[in-house]
N, C-alpha and C positions, 0 to 999 in steps of 0.2 A: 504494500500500500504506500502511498505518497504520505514524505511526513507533514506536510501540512497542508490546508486549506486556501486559498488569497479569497475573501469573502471583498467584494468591490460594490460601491454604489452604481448601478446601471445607468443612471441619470448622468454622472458626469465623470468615471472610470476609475474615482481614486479610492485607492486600496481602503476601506474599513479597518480591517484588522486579518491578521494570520493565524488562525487555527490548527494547533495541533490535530493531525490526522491519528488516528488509532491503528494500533500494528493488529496483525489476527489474534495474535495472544492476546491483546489487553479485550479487545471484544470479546473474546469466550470466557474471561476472565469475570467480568459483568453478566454477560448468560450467568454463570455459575454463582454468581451473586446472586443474581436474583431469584434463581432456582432455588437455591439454599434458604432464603426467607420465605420463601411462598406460604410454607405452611404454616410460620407464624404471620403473616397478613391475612390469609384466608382465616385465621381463628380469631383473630379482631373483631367484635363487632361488630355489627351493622351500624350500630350509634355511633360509633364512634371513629367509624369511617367517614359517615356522612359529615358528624364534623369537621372533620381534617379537609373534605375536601369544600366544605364551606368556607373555613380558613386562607386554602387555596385560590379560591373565587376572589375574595377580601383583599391578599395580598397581589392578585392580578389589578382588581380596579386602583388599589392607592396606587400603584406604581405606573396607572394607562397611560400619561404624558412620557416615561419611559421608553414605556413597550411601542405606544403608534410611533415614537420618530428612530426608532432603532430599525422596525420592522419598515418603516417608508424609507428610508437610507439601504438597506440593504436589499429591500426588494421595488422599489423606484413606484410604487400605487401612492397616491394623493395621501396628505397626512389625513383627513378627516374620512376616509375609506381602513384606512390604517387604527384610528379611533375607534371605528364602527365594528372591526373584525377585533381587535381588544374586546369590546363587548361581549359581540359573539364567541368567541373562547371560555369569557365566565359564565357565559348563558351555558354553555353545554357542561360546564362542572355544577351550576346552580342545578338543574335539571338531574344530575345523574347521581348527587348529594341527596335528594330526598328519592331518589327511586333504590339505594342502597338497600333501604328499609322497607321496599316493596318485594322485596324477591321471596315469593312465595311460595310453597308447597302444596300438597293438596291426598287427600284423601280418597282412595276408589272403592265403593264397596265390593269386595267379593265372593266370589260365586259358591262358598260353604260358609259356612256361621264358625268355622274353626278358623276360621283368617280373618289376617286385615294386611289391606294393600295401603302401602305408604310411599309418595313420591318428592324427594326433595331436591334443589338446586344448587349444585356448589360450582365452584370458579375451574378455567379449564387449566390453569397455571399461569408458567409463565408467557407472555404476551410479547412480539417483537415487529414494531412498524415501522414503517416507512414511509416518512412525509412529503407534500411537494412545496413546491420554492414559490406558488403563487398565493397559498393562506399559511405560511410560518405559525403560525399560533393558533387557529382557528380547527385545521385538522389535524393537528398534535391534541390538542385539550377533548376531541371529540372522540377519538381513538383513547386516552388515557382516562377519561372521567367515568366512562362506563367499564374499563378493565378494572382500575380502583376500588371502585362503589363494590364490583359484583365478589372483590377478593380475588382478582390477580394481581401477579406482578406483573410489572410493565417497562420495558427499555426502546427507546426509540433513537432514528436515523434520522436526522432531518437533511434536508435539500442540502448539498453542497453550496446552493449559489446563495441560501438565505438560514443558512445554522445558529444565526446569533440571537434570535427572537424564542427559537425554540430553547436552546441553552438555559437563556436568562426565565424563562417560563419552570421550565423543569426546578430551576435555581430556588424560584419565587416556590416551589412546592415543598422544596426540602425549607425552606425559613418558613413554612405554615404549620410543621409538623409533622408532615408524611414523612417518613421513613428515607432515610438515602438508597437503599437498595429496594426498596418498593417502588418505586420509580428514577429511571436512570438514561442516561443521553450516551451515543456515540457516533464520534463523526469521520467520516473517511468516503471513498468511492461508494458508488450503489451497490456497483456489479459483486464487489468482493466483500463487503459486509451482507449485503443479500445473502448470497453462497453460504456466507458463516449461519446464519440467521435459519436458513435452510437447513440446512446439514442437521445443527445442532439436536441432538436430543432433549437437554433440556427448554426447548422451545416448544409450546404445545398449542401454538396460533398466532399465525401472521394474518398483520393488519396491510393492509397499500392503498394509498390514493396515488397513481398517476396514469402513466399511459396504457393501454392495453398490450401493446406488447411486451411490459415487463413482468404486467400482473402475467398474462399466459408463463413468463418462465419461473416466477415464484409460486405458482399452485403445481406448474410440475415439479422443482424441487421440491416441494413441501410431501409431494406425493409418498417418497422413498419411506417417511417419519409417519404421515397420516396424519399431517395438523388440520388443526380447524384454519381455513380461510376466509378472509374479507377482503374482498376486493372492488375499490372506487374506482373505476377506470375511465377511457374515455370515455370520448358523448361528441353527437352533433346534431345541433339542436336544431329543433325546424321550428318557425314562428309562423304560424297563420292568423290571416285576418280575415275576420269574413266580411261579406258584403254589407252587413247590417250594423260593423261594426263600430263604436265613437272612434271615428278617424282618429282624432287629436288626441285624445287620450292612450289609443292604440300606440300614436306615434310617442310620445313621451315616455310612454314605457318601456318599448323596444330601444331605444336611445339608454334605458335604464341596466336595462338586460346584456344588448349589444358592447355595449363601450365601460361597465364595470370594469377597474383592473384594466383597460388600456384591449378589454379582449378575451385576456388572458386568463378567466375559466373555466372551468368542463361544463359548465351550465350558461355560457354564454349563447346567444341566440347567434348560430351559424347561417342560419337558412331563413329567408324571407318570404315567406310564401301569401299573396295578396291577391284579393278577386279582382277581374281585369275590369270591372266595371268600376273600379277605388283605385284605382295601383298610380295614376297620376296622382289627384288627390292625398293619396296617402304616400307617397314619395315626398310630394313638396311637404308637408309637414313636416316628416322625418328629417330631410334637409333641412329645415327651417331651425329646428331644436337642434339636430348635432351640429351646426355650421356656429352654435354658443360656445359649445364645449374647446377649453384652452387648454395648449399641449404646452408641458415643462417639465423642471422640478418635481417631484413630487413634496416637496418641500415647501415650496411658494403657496402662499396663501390660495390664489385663484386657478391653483391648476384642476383640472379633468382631470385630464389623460396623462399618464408617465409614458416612461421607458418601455420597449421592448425587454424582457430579461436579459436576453443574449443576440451572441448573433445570429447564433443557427435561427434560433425564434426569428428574426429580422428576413432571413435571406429565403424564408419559407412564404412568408408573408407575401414580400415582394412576387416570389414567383408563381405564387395563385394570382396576385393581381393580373401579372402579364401574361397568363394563360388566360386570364379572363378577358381580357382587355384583345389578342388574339382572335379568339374567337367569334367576338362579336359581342362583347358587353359595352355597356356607354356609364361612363364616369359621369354620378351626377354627385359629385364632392370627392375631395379628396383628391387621392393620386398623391400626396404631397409628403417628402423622408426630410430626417436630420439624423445623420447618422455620420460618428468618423472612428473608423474600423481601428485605427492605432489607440484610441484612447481607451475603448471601447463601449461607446454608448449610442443606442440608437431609438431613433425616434418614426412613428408613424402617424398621421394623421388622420381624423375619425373620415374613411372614405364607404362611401357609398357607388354599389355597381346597379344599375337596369338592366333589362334585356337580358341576365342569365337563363344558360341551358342547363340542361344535364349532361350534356358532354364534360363541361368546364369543373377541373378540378374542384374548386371550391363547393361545389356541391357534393361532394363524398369527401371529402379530407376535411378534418378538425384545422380550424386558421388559425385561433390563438393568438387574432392581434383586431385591431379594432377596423376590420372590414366588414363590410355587409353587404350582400348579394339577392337582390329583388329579384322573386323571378315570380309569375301572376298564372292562377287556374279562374276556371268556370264551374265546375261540378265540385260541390264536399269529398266526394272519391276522390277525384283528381286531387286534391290538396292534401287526402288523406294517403292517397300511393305514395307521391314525390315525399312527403314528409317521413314516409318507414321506409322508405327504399335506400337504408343504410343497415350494416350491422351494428351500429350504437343503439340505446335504448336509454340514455340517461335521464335527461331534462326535454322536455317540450310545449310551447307557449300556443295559448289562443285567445283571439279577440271575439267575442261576440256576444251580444245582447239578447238573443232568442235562447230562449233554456233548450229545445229543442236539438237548436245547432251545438249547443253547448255539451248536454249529455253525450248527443252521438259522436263527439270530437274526442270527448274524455275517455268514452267506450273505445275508440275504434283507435286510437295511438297507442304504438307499442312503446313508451315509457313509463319508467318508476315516479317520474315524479312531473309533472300535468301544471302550469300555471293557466288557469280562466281569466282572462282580464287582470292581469297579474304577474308582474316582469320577475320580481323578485318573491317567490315562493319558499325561499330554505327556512327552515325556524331549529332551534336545537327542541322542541317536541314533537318536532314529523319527521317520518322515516326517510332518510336519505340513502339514496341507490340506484344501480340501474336494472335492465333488462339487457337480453343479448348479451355483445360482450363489451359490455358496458359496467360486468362488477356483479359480483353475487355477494349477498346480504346488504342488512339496510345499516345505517349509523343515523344516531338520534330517535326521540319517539321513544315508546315502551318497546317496541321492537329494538332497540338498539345496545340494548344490555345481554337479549336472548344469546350470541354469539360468544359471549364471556363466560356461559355458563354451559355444567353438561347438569343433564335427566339423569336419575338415581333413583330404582323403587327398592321395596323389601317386601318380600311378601314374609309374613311372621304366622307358622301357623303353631295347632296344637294347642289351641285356645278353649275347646271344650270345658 
């Protein structure tokens, strides 16, 4: 492994700080930490888990002016986006601190009067995930709040390009009172702490949010052991409008959904899809509101829009646009870079395409940068094909005021998680996940704990 990390602001190149990388020894070394306590955290109380992680939560908000400009410096989103996911990180320890104390059993009668069936729920051990560079703190906290609550241990990887938010998070839980080896950080490559992560025996469930192709190689290493898996993966999100729909509000939302994070998450709104009797009208709106939105800093008071992460992220971006732009799309905003490759920071501009096909990549590849691509049907079917005609299942949006169109939209999309009139759906009490290979199991919600835990019955007879 590389002995250290260069963690850089993506907004304007210069180094953060340098982080010690992890050798393979010192990471199996921490496995075996936290294997070794499991079984006194799992005999902790329920009470008194949930306080610690209410603790937790406490020592997150006094510290938010911290956490949003550490997390906006090294991952370049708006400071007051940086705020808002602060938040949401203690939302999901708030949420998984009183569900501690929900984890229930239950009694089955059975089938002779000389038994009794008894089923209870314990923790599956130790826990080891792996976070992405675009919510630092948000899905760390979502992944550790319910391993905590349920009585695992828990060690986590965060993103090479954004380790610092996660670190000082973990930091903030060992000064709340959780345990040092009940929760614990390591930083290095994916590929090869993955591998560790995998292999290891004492790991009994891995967590991932990132791309689909890496979750596909951690559920097959996980295979050899037989851990339990979570997997957040891609998504490409299709956004319909329908015809009946409040244009302007339609438009303001997608603007919401679209350009979060500069683009840059798995539930961003990839795919535009508008009835052709709206799709001008509802175009110029949508220009009209993102043609506000100001690219910088993510430091600056008035920014939108940041940085690209990286370059790869940059030169991906670029060459969906110019494949769209190719084939026959028309630029109604945007087109417009700041980017210089030596320093390395780059910037793109909230652009809008018309006239998209299906031919044009951008239609089946996740963008991940703040483009948006109009393309318009006539029939609910049609809106309803082009929008599943991916193997993603994650996120998918729709506008429309007739309950009618509304239900059968909700029924007939194959994703886990549906916004109606409604850009930004995630809450830390609903299930988050996808369908396809988009991620199996949910995070958040009373569904969000089941994964931390195994089924246990006794049947007791001889009770005559």
């Amino acid at each position: 492994m590389a002995n250290k990390i260069i963690v850089k602001n993506p907004a304007t190149g210069e180094v953060l700080e340098e982080v010690k990388a992890w050798s393979e020894e010192e990471v199996k070394e921490a496995l075996y930490r936290g294997y070794a306590f499991f079984p006194t955290w799992a005999k902790t109380n329920a009470h008194k888990r949930s306080e610690l992680l209410q603790n937790w939560a406490l020592q997150i908000r006094e510290k938010k002016d911290e956490l949003a400009k550490l997390m906006t410096k090294e991952n370049g989103k708006p400071l007051r986006e940086s705020y808002g996911e602060v938040e949401y990180a203690a939302s999901y320890i708030d949420w998984y601190a009183e569900e501690a104390k929900r984890i229930y059993g239950r009694t089955i009668p059975a089938n002779t009067e000389s038994k009794r069936i008894l089923i209870r729920k314990q923790p599956v051990g130790l826990v080891a995930a792996i976070t992405p560079w675009n919510f630092p703190a948000a899905m760390m906290t979502r992944k550790a709040a319910p391993a905590l609550a349920a009585g695992c241990t828990f060690i986590v990887k965060p993103a090479s390009e954004t380790p610092l938010t996660g670190i000082r998070i973990i930091e903030l839980a060992h000064e709340a009172g959780i345990p040092q080896d009940a929760i614990q950080y390591v930083v290095g490559s994916g590929k090869q702490i993955g591998d560790v992560f995998t292999e290891s025996d004492y790991v009994r469930k891995i967590t991932f949010t990132g791309s689909t192709a890496v979750g596909k190689n951690l559920i097959k290493g996980s295979a050899a052991t037989v851990k339990h898996v979570t997997m957040e993966l891609g998504g490409h999100a299709p956004l319909i409008v329908a015809k009946d729909a409040d244009i302007e509000f339609a438009a303001k939302q997608t603007v919401a959904s679209k350009f979060r994070n500069a683009g840059q998450t798995c539930v961003c709104a990839n795919r535009i899809i508008v009835h052709k009797d709206i799709a001008e009208q509802f175009s110029e709106a949508f220009v009209k509101h993102a043609k506000q939105l100001a690219v910088g800093n993510g430091l600056e008071e008035n920014t939108d829009i940041g940085p690209i992460i990286n370059e790869q992220g940059y030169d991906k971006i670029i060459e969906q646009i110019n494949d769209a732009k190719q084939k026959g799309a028309e630029v109604l905003l945007g087109d417009t870079f700041e980017a210089n490759r030596e320093k390395g920071y780059y910037f793109v501009h909230p652009t809008i395409l018309s006239h998209v096909t299906e031919d044009m990549t951008i239609m089946h590849e996740e963008t991940f940068g703040p483009v948006a691509p109009i393309t318009t049907f006539t029939e609910l079917e049609e809106a309803v094909t082009i929008a599943n005609n991916t193997l993603f299942g994650l996120a998918a949006y729709f506008f429309t005021n007739d309950y009618r169109t509304g239900v059968y939209l909700y029924e007939q999309l194959d994703y886990g998680i549906v916004g109606w009139n409604d850009g930004g759906p995630s809450a830390a009490h609903a299930p988050f996940g996808g369908m396809k290979e988009s991620g199996l199991g949910r995070e958040g919600g009373l569904e969000g704990i089941e994964p931390y835990l195994e089924t246990k019955y006794v049947s007791i007879g001889n009770l005559d």
